[in-house]
C-alpha positions in Angstrom: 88.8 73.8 56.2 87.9 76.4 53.2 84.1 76.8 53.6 84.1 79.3 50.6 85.8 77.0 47.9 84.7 78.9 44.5 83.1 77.5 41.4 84.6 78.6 39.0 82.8 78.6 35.7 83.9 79.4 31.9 82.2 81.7 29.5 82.8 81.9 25.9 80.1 84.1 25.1 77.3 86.3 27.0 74.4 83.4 26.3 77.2 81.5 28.4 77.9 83.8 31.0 73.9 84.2 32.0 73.8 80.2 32.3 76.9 80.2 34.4 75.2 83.0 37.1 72.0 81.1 37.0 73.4 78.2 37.7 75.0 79.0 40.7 78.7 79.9 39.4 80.3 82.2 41.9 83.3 83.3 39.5 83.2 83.4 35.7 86.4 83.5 33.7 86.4 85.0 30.4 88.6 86.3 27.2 89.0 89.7 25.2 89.3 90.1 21.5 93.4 89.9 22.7 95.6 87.8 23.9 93.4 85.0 25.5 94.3 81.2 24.6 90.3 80.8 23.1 91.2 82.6 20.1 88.4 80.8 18.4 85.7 81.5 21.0 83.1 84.0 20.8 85.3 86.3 23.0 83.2 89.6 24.3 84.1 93.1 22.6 84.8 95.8 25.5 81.6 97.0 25.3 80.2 93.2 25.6 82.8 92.8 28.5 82.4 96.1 30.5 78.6 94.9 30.7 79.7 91.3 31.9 81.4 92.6 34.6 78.3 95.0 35.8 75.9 91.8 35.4 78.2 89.8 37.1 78.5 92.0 40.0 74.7 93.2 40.4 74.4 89.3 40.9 77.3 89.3 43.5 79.4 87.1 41.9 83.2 87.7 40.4 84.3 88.0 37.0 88.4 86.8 35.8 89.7 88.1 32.4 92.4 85.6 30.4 95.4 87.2 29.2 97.2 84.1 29.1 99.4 83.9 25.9 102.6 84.4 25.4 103.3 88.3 24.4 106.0 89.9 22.6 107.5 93.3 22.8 105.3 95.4 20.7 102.1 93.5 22.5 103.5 94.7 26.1 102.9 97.8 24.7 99.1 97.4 24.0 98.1 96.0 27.2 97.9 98.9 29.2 95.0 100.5 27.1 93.5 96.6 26.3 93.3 96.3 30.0 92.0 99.7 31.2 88.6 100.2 30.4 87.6 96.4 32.2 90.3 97.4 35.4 88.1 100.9 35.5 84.5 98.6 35.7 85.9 96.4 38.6 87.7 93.7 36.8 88.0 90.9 39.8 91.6 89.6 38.5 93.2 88.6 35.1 95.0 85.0 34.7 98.2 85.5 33.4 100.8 83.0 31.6 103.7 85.7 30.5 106.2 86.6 33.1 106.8 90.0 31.3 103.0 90.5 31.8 103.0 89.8 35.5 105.6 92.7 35.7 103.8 95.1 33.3 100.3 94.1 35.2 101.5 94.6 38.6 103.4 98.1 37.5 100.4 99.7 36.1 97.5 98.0 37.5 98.8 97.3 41.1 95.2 96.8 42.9 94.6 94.0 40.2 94.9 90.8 41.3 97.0 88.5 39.4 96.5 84.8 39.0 99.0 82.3 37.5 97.7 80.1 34.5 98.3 76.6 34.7 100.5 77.5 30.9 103.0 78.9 33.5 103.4 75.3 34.5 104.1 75.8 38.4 104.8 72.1 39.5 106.3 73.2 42.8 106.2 75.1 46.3 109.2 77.3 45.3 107.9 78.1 41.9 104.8 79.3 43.4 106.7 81.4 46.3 109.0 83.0 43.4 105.5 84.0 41.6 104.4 85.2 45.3 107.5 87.6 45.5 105.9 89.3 42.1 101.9 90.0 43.5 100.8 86.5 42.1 98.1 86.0 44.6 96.4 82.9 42.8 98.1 80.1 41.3 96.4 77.7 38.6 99.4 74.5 39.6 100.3 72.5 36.5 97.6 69.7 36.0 99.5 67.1 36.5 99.8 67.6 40.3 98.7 65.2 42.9 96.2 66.4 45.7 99.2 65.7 48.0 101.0 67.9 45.9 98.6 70.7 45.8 98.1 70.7 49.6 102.2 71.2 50.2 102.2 73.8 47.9 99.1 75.9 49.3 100.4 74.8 53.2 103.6 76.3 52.4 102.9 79.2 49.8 99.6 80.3 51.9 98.5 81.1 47.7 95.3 80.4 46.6 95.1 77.1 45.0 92.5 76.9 41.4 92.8 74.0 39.7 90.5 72.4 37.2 88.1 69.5 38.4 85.8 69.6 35.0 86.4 69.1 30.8 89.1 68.8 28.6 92.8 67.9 28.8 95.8 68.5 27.0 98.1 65.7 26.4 101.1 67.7 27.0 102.8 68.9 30.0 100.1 71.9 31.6 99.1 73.3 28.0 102.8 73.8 27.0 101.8 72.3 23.2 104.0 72.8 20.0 102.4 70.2 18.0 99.8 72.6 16.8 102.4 75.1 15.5 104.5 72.4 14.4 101.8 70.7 12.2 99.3 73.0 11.4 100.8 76.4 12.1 99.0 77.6 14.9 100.4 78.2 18.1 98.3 77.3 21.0 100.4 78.9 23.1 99.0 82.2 20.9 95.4 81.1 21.4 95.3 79.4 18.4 95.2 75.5 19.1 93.9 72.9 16.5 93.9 70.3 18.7 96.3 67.8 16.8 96.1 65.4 19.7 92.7 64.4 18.6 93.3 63.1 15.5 94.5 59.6 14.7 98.3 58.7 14.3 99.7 55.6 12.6 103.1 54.0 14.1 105.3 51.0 12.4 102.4 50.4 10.1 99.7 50.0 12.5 96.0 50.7 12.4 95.5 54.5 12.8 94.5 55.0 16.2 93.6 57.9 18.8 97.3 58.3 21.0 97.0 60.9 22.3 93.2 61.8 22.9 93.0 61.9 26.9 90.2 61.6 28.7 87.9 64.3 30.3 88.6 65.6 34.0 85.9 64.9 35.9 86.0 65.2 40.2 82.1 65.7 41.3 82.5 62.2 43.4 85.5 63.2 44.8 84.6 66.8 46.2 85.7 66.0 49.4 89.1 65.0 48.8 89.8 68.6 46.6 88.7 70.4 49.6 90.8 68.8 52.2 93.5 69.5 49.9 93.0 72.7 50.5 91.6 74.1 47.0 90.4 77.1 46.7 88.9 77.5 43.2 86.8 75.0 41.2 88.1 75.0 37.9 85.6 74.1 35.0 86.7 74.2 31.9 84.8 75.0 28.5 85.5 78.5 27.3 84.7 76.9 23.5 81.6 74.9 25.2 77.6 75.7 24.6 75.5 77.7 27.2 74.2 74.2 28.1 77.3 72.7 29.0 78.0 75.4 31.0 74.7 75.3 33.2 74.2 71.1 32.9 78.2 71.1 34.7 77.7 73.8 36.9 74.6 73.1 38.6 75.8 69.5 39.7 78.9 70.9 40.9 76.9 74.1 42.7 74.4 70.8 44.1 77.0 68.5 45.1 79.1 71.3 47.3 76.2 72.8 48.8 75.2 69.0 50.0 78.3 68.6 51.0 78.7 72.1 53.6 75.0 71.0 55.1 76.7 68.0 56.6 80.5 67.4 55.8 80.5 64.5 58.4 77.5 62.6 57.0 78.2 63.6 53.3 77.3 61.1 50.9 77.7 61.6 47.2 74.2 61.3 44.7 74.7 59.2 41.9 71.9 61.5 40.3 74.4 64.4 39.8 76.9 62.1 37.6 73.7 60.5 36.0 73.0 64.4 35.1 76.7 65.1 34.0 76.7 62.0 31.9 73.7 63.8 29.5 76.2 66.3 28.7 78.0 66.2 25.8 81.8 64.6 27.1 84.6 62.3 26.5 84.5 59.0 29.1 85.4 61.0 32.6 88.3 60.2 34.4 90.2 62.1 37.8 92.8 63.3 36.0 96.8 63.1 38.0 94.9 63.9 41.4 95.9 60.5 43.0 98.9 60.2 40.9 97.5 58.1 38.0 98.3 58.7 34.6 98.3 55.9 32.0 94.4 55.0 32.5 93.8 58.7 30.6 94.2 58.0 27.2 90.9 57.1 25.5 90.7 55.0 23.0 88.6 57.3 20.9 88.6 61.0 20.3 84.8 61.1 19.9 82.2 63.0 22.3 79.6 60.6 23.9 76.4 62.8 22.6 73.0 60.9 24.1 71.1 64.3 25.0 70.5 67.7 22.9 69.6 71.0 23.9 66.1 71.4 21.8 64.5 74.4 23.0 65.8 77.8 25.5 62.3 79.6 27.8 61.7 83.0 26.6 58.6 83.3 28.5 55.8 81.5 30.8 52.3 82.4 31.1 51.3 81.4 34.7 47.3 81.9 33.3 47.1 80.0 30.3 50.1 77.7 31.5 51.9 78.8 28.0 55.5 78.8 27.6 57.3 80.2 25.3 60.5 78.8 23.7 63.1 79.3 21.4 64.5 76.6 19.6 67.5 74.6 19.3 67.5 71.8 17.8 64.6 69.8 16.0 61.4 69.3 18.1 58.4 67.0 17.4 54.4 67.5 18.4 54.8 64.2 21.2 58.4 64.5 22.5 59.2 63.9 25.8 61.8 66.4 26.8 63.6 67.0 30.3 63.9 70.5 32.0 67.1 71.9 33.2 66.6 74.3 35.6 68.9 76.2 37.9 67.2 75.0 41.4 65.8 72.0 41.4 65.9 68.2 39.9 65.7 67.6 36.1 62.1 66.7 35.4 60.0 65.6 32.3 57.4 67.4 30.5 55.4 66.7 27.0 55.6 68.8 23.6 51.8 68.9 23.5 49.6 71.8 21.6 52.8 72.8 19.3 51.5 76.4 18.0 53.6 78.5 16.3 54.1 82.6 16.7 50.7 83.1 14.8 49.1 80.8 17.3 48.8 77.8 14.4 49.5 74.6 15.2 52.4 73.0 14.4 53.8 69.2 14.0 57.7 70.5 14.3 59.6 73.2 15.4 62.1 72.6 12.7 63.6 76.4 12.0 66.5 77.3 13.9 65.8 79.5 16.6 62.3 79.5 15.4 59.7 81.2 18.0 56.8 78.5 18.8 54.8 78.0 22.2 53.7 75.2 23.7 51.1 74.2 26.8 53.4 72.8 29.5 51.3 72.6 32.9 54.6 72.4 35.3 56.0 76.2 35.1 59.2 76.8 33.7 61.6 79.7 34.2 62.9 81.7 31.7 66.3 80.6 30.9 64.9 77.3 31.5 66.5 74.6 29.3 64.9 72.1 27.4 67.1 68.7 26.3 65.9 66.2 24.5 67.7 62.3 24.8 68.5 60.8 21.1 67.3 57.6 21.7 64.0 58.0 23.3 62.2 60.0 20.6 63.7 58.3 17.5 
Protein backbone atom coordinates (compact mmCIF):
# COMPACT_ATOMS: atom_id res chain seq x y z
CA UNK A 1 0.00 0.00 0.00
CA UNK A 2 1.09 3.66 -1.40
CA UNK A 3 1.68 5.60 1.86
CA UNK A 4 2.77 8.64 -0.18
CA UNK A 5 -0.41 9.11 -2.47
CA UNK A 6 -0.03 12.96 -3.65
CA UNK A 7 -2.60 15.72 -3.51
CA UNK A 8 -2.53 17.05 -6.27
CA UNK A 9 -3.89 20.59 -6.40
CA UNK A 10 -4.66 23.18 -9.44
CA UNK A 11 -3.45 26.70 -9.71
CA UNK A 12 -4.78 29.21 -12.09
CA UNK A 13 -3.09 32.02 -10.74
CA UNK A 14 -0.21 32.87 -7.94
CA UNK A 15 -3.10 33.98 -5.23
CA UNK A 16 -4.04 30.22 -6.05
CA UNK A 17 -0.89 28.61 -5.93
CA UNK A 18 -0.07 30.21 -2.12
CA UNK A 19 -3.62 28.72 -0.99
CA UNK A 20 -2.83 25.32 -2.50
CA UNK A 21 0.80 25.15 -0.39
CA UNK A 22 -0.88 26.41 2.68
CA UNK A 23 -3.27 24.15 2.49
CA UNK A 24 -1.36 21.26 2.52
CA UNK A 25 -1.13 20.50 -1.45
CA UNK A 26 1.98 18.43 -2.08
CA UNK A 27 2.02 19.01 -5.99
CA UNK A 28 0.50 21.95 -7.87
CA UNK A 29 -0.22 21.78 -11.53
CA UNK A 30 -0.16 24.81 -13.60
CA UNK A 31 -0.28 26.47 -17.30
CA UNK A 32 2.00 28.94 -19.38
CA UNK A 33 0.92 31.71 -21.64
CA UNK A 34 1.16 28.49 -24.35
CA UNK A 35 -0.29 25.59 -25.13
CA UNK A 36 -2.24 24.67 -21.83
CA UNK A 37 -6.07 23.56 -22.15
CA UNK A 38 -6.99 26.86 -19.49
CA UNK A 39 -6.53 29.29 -22.15
CA UNK A 40 -8.90 31.49 -20.29
CA UNK A 41 -7.18 31.23 -16.82
CA UNK A 42 -4.86 33.60 -15.40
CA UNK A 43 -1.93 31.56 -16.61
CA UNK A 44 1.64 32.75 -14.98
CA UNK A 45 4.13 34.65 -17.38
CA UNK A 46 7.79 33.01 -17.21
CA UNK A 47 8.85 35.30 -14.89
CA UNK A 48 5.47 34.56 -12.61
CA UNK A 49 6.28 30.87 -13.27
CA UNK A 50 10.08 30.55 -12.72
CA UNK A 51 9.09 32.19 -9.14
CA UNK A 52 6.32 29.42 -8.64
CA UNK A 53 8.59 26.80 -9.02
CA UNK A 54 11.26 28.38 -6.40
CA UNK A 55 8.21 29.03 -3.89
CA UNK A 56 7.03 25.74 -4.42
CA UNK A 57 10.16 24.10 -3.76
CA UNK A 58 11.53 26.26 -0.70
CA UNK A 59 8.18 24.78 0.77
CA UNK A 60 9.14 21.17 -0.42
CA UNK A 61 6.51 20.50 -2.42
CA UNK A 62 6.42 19.76 -6.52
CA UNK A 63 5.32 21.85 -9.21
CA UNK A 64 3.63 20.13 -12.94
CA UNK A 65 3.51 22.44 -16.01
CA UNK A 66 0.31 21.66 -18.61
CA UNK A 67 1.24 21.42 -22.15
CA UNK A 68 -1.61 19.60 -23.00
CA UNK A 69 -3.15 20.72 -26.41
CA UNK A 70 -2.89 19.48 -29.46
CA UNK A 71 0.30 21.16 -31.45
CA UNK A 72 0.97 21.60 -34.91
CA UNK A 73 4.15 21.68 -36.84
CA UNK A 74 5.23 25.21 -36.55
CA UNK A 75 4.27 24.97 -32.54
CA UNK A 76 6.76 21.88 -32.22
CA UNK A 77 9.10 24.29 -33.06
CA UNK A 78 8.51 26.77 -30.22
CA UNK A 79 8.48 24.43 -27.47
CA UNK A 80 11.97 24.01 -26.95
CA UNK A 81 12.63 27.70 -26.00
CA UNK A 82 8.75 27.89 -24.17
CA UNK A 83 9.97 25.05 -22.15
CA UNK A 84 13.58 25.97 -21.21
CA UNK A 85 13.71 28.56 -18.90
CA UNK A 86 10.95 26.53 -16.28
CA UNK A 87 13.20 22.89 -17.19
CA UNK A 88 16.46 25.20 -16.04
CA UNK A 89 14.46 26.22 -12.45
CA UNK A 90 13.60 22.54 -11.70
CA UNK A 91 10.36 22.03 -13.47
CA UNK A 92 9.04 18.61 -11.56
CA UNK A 93 7.24 17.21 -14.81
CA UNK A 94 4.95 18.60 -17.64
CA UNK A 95 1.52 16.71 -18.58
CA UNK A 96 1.36 16.10 -22.00
CA UNK A 97 -1.62 15.28 -24.48
CA UNK A 98 0.35 15.43 -28.06
CA UNK A 99 2.22 12.37 -29.05
CA UNK A 100 4.55 14.49 -31.31
CA UNK A 101 5.27 16.36 -28.00
CA UNK A 102 6.04 13.32 -25.98
CA UNK A 103 8.82 12.65 -28.66
CA UNK A 104 10.06 16.28 -28.91
CA UNK A 105 9.89 16.44 -24.85
CA UNK A 106 11.74 13.34 -24.23
CA UNK A 107 14.52 14.32 -27.25
CA UNK A 108 15.42 17.56 -25.71
CA UNK A 109 14.46 17.52 -22.22
CA UNK A 110 15.31 13.82 -21.37
CA UNK A 111 15.58 14.23 -17.32
CA UNK A 112 11.88 15.74 -17.52
CA UNK A 113 9.40 13.65 -16.55
CA UNK A 114 6.55 13.24 -18.66
CA UNK A 115 2.96 12.53 -17.64
CA UNK A 116 0.08 11.52 -19.86
CA UNK A 117 -3.13 13.80 -19.81
CA UNK A 118 -6.26 12.19 -19.40
CA UNK A 119 -6.96 14.15 -23.31
CA UNK A 120 -4.71 11.26 -24.48
CA UNK A 121 -7.60 9.05 -23.42
CA UNK A 122 -5.56 5.92 -22.17
CA UNK A 123 -8.47 3.37 -21.39
CA UNK A 124 -6.17 0.39 -21.24
CA UNK A 125 -3.02 -1.56 -19.87
CA UNK A 126 -1.43 -1.73 -23.28
CA UNK A 127 -2.07 1.90 -24.16
CA UNK A 128 -0.31 2.81 -21.08
CA UNK A 129 2.77 0.22 -21.70
CA UNK A 130 2.94 1.74 -25.39
CA UNK A 131 3.24 5.34 -23.60
CA UNK A 132 5.78 3.50 -21.12
CA UNK A 133 8.09 2.44 -24.18
CA UNK A 134 8.29 6.46 -24.97
CA UNK A 135 9.51 7.82 -21.06
CA UNK A 136 5.74 8.37 -19.98
CA UNK A 137 6.37 7.80 -16.38
CA UNK A 138 2.79 9.06 -15.18
CA UNK A 139 -0.41 8.34 -16.69
CA UNK A 140 -3.66 10.54 -16.08
CA UNK A 141 -6.26 7.14 -17.35
CA UNK A 142 -9.34 8.35 -19.22
CA UNK A 143 -12.04 9.28 -16.61
CA UNK A 144 -14.21 7.01 -17.34
CA UNK A 145 -12.27 4.05 -15.71
CA UNK A 146 -13.39 1.90 -12.93
CA UNK A 147 -11.18 1.51 -9.75
CA UNK A 148 -10.91 -2.10 -10.99
CA UNK A 149 -9.71 -0.79 -14.03
CA UNK A 150 -7.20 1.50 -12.74
CA UNK A 151 -5.64 -1.07 -10.40
CA UNK A 152 -5.00 -3.67 -13.64
CA UNK A 153 -3.50 -1.04 -15.38
CA UNK A 154 -1.06 0.33 -12.55
CA UNK A 155 -0.52 -3.79 -11.47
CA UNK A 156 0.50 -4.42 -14.91
CA UNK A 157 2.19 -1.04 -16.27
CA UNK A 158 4.05 -0.47 -12.71
CA UNK A 159 3.10 3.58 -14.07
CA UNK A 160 2.07 5.99 -11.83
CA UNK A 161 -1.59 6.21 -11.69
CA UNK A 162 -3.24 10.30 -11.28
CA UNK A 163 -6.54 10.53 -11.65
CA UNK A 164 -9.00 13.16 -10.68
CA UNK A 165 -11.12 12.64 -7.35
CA UNK A 166 -12.39 16.48 -7.21
CA UNK A 167 -14.54 19.21 -9.69
CA UNK A 168 -15.68 19.30 -12.98
CA UNK A 169 -16.48 16.83 -15.71
CA UNK A 170 -16.78 16.79 -19.31
CA UNK A 171 -19.56 15.02 -20.81
CA UNK A 172 -17.56 13.60 -23.54
CA UNK A 173 -15.26 10.70 -23.67
CA UNK A 174 -11.81 12.00 -21.40
CA UNK A 175 -11.98 15.80 -22.63
CA UNK A 176 -12.00 14.65 -26.31
CA UNK A 177 -14.86 17.64 -27.09
CA UNK A 178 -15.71 19.05 -30.61
CA UNK A 179 -18.84 20.57 -29.67
CA UNK A 180 -17.16 23.67 -28.68
CA UNK A 181 -15.39 24.11 -32.03
CA UNK A 182 -18.35 22.87 -33.75
CA UNK A 183 -20.73 25.48 -32.21
CA UNK A 184 -18.94 28.27 -31.08
CA UNK A 185 -15.53 28.06 -32.81
CA UNK A 186 -13.35 27.33 -30.09
CA UNK A 187 -11.45 24.26 -29.82
CA UNK A 188 -11.13 22.82 -26.41
CA UNK A 189 -8.83 20.65 -27.48
CA UNK A 190 -6.67 24.23 -28.17
CA UNK A 191 -7.44 25.40 -24.69
CA UNK A 192 -10.24 27.17 -25.67
CA UNK A 193 -13.56 25.51 -24.33
CA UNK A 194 -16.86 27.30 -23.94
CA UNK A 195 -18.42 24.78 -22.27
CA UNK A 196 -21.46 24.11 -24.62
CA UNK A 197 -22.55 21.14 -22.48
CA UNK A 198 -23.82 23.55 -19.89
CA UNK A 199 -26.29 25.15 -21.65
CA UNK A 200 -29.84 23.95 -22.25
CA UNK A 201 -30.85 21.90 -25.42
CA UNK A 202 -34.39 21.45 -26.78
CA UNK A 203 -35.29 17.89 -28.50
CA UNK A 204 -38.71 16.91 -30.46
CA UNK A 205 -40.14 20.13 -29.05
CA UNK A 206 -39.58 19.60 -25.51
CA UNK A 207 -38.88 21.98 -22.71
CA UNK A 208 -35.25 23.25 -22.90
CA UNK A 209 -33.44 21.25 -20.49
CA UNK A 210 -29.73 20.72 -19.13
CA UNK A 211 -28.52 17.15 -21.19
CA UNK A 212 -25.60 17.13 -20.90
CA UNK A 213 -24.47 19.16 -17.68
CA UNK A 214 -22.78 16.19 -15.51
CA UNK A 215 -22.34 16.29 -12.12
CA UNK A 216 -19.20 17.17 -10.07
CA UNK A 217 -16.46 14.48 -9.09
CA UNK A 218 -16.35 14.19 -5.75
CA UNK A 219 -14.36 10.98 -3.73
CA UNK A 220 -13.39 12.43 -0.02
CA UNK A 221 -15.77 9.41 1.50
CA UNK A 222 -14.33 7.02 -0.57
CA UNK A 223 -10.50 7.68 0.04
CA UNK A 224 -9.84 4.33 0.98
CA UNK A 225 -11.08 2.64 -1.95
CA UNK A 226 -8.73 5.04 -4.51
CA UNK A 227 -5.78 3.98 -2.50
CA UNK A 228 -6.24 0.30 -2.55
CA UNK A 229 -6.55 0.76 -6.15
CA UNK A 230 -3.38 1.69 -6.10
CA UNK A 231 -3.49 5.60 -7.04
CA UNK A 232 -0.90 7.47 -6.84
CA UNK A 233 -1.94 11.15 -7.49
CA UNK A 234 -4.95 12.97 -6.13
CA UNK A 235 -6.27 14.81 -8.94
CA UNK A 236 -8.27 18.13 -8.08
CA UNK A 237 -9.50 19.96 -10.53
CA UNK A 238 -10.06 23.86 -10.88
CA UNK A 239 -7.39 25.52 -12.80
CA UNK A 240 -10.32 28.35 -13.68
CA UNK A 241 -11.43 28.15 -9.82
CA UNK A 242 -10.89 30.97 -6.95
CA UNK A 243 -8.04 30.85 -4.35
CA UNK A 244 -10.81 29.70 -2.02
CA UNK A 245 -11.93 26.82 -3.81
CA UNK A 246 -8.62 25.84 -4.01
CA UNK A 247 -7.80 25.90 -0.16
CA UNK A 248 -11.70 25.00 1.11
CA UNK A 249 -11.06 21.42 -1.38
CA UNK A 250 -7.67 20.92 -0.48
CA UNK A 251 -7.63 21.07 3.11
CA UNK A 252 -10.52 18.42 3.57
CA UNK A 253 -8.77 16.24 1.17
CA UNK A 254 -5.09 16.97 3.11
CA UNK A 255 -7.53 16.20 6.63
CA UNK A 256 -9.24 13.27 5.48
CA UNK A 257 -5.79 11.34 4.22
CA UNK A 258 -3.84 12.27 6.99
CA UNK A 259 -6.80 10.61 9.33
CA UNK A 260 -6.80 8.02 7.32
CA UNK A 261 -2.58 7.00 7.47
CA UNK A 262 -2.87 7.54 11.55
CA UNK A 263 -5.02 4.40 11.57
CA UNK A 264 -5.92 2.75 8.16
CA UNK A 265 -7.57 -0.18 10.10
CA UNK A 266 -9.85 1.92 12.40
CA UNK A 267 -10.42 4.69 9.73
CA UNK A 268 -13.68 6.21 9.85
CA UNK A 269 -14.68 8.97 7.54
CA UNK A 270 -16.00 12.76 9.25
CA UNK A 271 -19.00 13.91 7.92
CA UNK A 272 -17.53 17.41 8.96
CA UNK A 273 -15.11 17.44 5.96
CA UNK A 274 -18.14 16.95 3.29
CA UNK A 275 -20.17 19.43 5.46
CA UNK A 276 -16.97 21.75 4.72
CA UNK A 277 -16.83 20.83 0.97
CA UNK A 278 -20.51 21.42 0.63
CA UNK A 279 -19.80 25.46 1.49
CA UNK A 280 -17.86 25.55 -1.57
CA UNK A 281 -19.13 26.72 -4.44
CA UNK A 282 -20.14 23.08 -6.67
CA UNK A 283 -22.50 21.27 -8.70
CA UNK A 284 -24.43 18.24 -6.64
CA UNK A 285 -21.24 15.68 -6.05
CA UNK A 286 -21.29 12.50 -7.41
CA UNK A 287 -18.15 9.45 -7.68
CA UNK A 288 -17.83 9.80 -11.02
CA UNK A 289 -17.21 6.00 -13.33
CA UNK A 290 -15.19 4.73 -10.22
CA UNK A 291 -17.61 1.81 -9.46
CA UNK A 292 -18.78 1.62 -13.01
CA UNK A 293 -21.85 3.99 -12.81
CA UNK A 294 -22.71 6.29 -15.33
CA UNK A 295 -26.26 7.38 -15.90
CA UNK A 296 -26.82 8.86 -12.23
CA UNK A 297 -24.24 11.82 -13.57
CA UNK A 298 -26.23 14.02 -15.37
CA UNK A 299 -27.68 16.87 -13.34
CA UNK A 300 -30.64 18.24 -13.94
CA UNK A 301 -29.33 21.74 -13.74
CA UNK A 302 -26.18 23.39 -14.85
CA UNK A 303 -26.19 25.79 -11.96
CA UNK A 304 -23.56 26.02 -9.06
CA UNK A 305 -25.08 25.43 -5.52
CA UNK A 306 -23.47 28.94 -3.93
CA UNK A 307 -24.56 29.03 0.07
CA UNK A 308 -21.14 30.52 1.33
CA UNK A 309 -18.83 33.62 -0.08
CA UNK A 310 -15.35 34.41 0.44
CA UNK A 311 -15.79 38.04 2.21
CA UNK A 312 -12.57 39.04 3.42
CA UNK A 313 -8.49 37.50 2.91
CA UNK A 314 -5.91 38.26 6.55
CA UNK A 315 -3.29 40.66 5.66
CA UNK A 316 -2.19 41.03 9.08
CA UNK A 317 -2.88 40.22 12.98
CA UNK A 318 -1.89 42.16 15.90
CA UNK A 319 -1.31 39.60 18.72
CA UNK A 320 -1.42 43.03 21.24
CA UNK A 321 -4.36 44.89 20.39
CA UNK A 322 -6.01 41.50 18.95
CA UNK A 323 -6.39 43.58 15.45
CA UNK A 324 -6.60 41.93 12.30
CA UNK A 325 -6.27 43.12 9.33
CA UNK A 326 -8.26 42.14 6.16
CA UNK A 327 -8.71 42.62 2.72
CA UNK A 328 -11.97 42.40 1.25
CA UNK A 329 -13.98 40.26 -0.96
CA UNK A 330 -17.08 40.48 -1.06
CA UNK A 331 -19.63 42.78 0.93
CA UNK A 332 -19.21 42.82 4.73
CA UNK A 333 -21.55 44.28 7.45
CA UNK A 334 -20.67 45.82 11.15
CA UNK A 335 -22.51 42.37 13.05
CA UNK A 336 -21.78 39.50 10.62
CA UNK A 337 -21.00 36.37 11.73
CA UNK A 338 -18.39 34.97 9.42
CA UNK A 339 -16.42 31.44 9.59
CA UNK A 340 -12.52 31.18 9.41
CA UNK A 341 -10.78 28.97 7.01
CA UNK A 342 -7.63 28.21 8.08
CA UNK A 343 -5.01 25.72 6.86
CA UNK A 344 -4.67 23.60 10.32
CA UNK A 345 -7.43 23.42 12.11
CA UNK A 346 -11.43 23.21 12.18
CA UNK A 347 -13.53 26.15 10.61
CA UNK A 348 -14.61 28.35 13.45
CA UNK A 349 -16.83 31.48 13.88
CA UNK A 350 -15.91 34.84 14.78
CA UNK A 351 -17.92 38.38 14.83
CA UNK A 352 -17.39 41.65 12.49
CA UNK A 353 -17.30 43.80 15.59
CA UNK A 354 -15.40 47.47 15.80
CA UNK A 355 -15.40 47.77 11.70
CA UNK A 356 -12.60 50.69 11.35
CA UNK A 357 -11.42 51.51 8.22
CA UNK A 358 -7.56 52.34 7.13
CA UNK A 359 -7.80 55.74 8.89
CA UNK A 360 -8.86 54.00 12.00
CA UNK A 361 -12.80 55.36 11.47
CA UNK A 362 -15.36 53.38 11.99
CA UNK A 363 -17.25 51.81 9.57
CA UNK A 364 -20.81 50.09 9.13
CA UNK A 365 -19.56 48.13 5.66
CA UNK A 366 -16.69 47.12 4.05
CA UNK A 367 -18.35 47.60 0.73
CA UNK A 368 -15.21 48.60 -1.68
CA UNK A 369 -13.65 45.84 -3.42
CA UNK A 370 -10.50 44.85 -2.01
CA UNK A 371 -10.99 47.71 0.32
CA UNK A 372 -8.28 47.77 3.42
CA UNK A 373 -10.42 47.85 6.81
CA UNK A 374 -9.47 46.15 10.31
CA UNK A 375 -11.43 44.69 12.69
CA UNK A 376 -11.13 43.41 16.57
CA UNK A 377 -11.32 39.65 16.34
CA UNK A 378 -10.07 38.07 19.84
CA UNK A 379 -9.36 34.41 18.38
CA UNK A 380 -5.99 34.97 16.20
CA UNK A 381 -6.02 34.55 12.66
CA UNK A 382 -3.20 33.83 10.26
CA UNK A 383 -2.37 35.67 7.46
CA UNK A 384 -3.72 34.01 4.53
CA UNK A 385 -6.52 33.23 6.74
CA UNK A 386 -9.94 33.16 4.86
CA UNK A 387 -12.95 34.72 5.87
CA UNK A 388 -16.53 33.18 4.23
CA UNK A 389 -19.52 34.40 4.90
CA UNK A 390 -22.99 31.88 4.48
CA UNK A 391 -25.84 33.80 2.33
CA UNK A 392 -28.50 32.95 4.32
CA UNK A 393 -27.47 33.68 7.85
CA UNK A 394 -26.72 37.35 7.55
CA UNK A 395 -29.49 38.39 5.13
Amino acid sequence: MNRDVEILAPAGSMECLRAAVAAGADAIYLGGTKFGARAYAQNLSEEDLVQAIEYVHIHGRKIYMTVNTLLKDRELNELYAYLLPYYKAGLDGVIVQDIGAVKFIGEYFPEMPVHASTQMTITNTLGADFLKRYGITRVVPARELSLKEIRDMKKQTGLEMECFVHGALCYCYSGQCLLSSMIGGRSGNRGQCAQPCRLPYQTEGKKPADLMSLKDLCTIDILPELIDAGIDSFKIEGRMKSPYYVAAIVKAYREALDKYWDDPEGYEFDQKLMDNLLKVSHRRYHTGFYFGKSGEQVYESSSYIRDYDIVGVVRDYNEETKVATIEQRNRLFEGDTVEVLTPVGDYYEIQMNDMKDEKDEKIDVANKAQMIFKVKIDKPVKVNDMLIKCKEANS
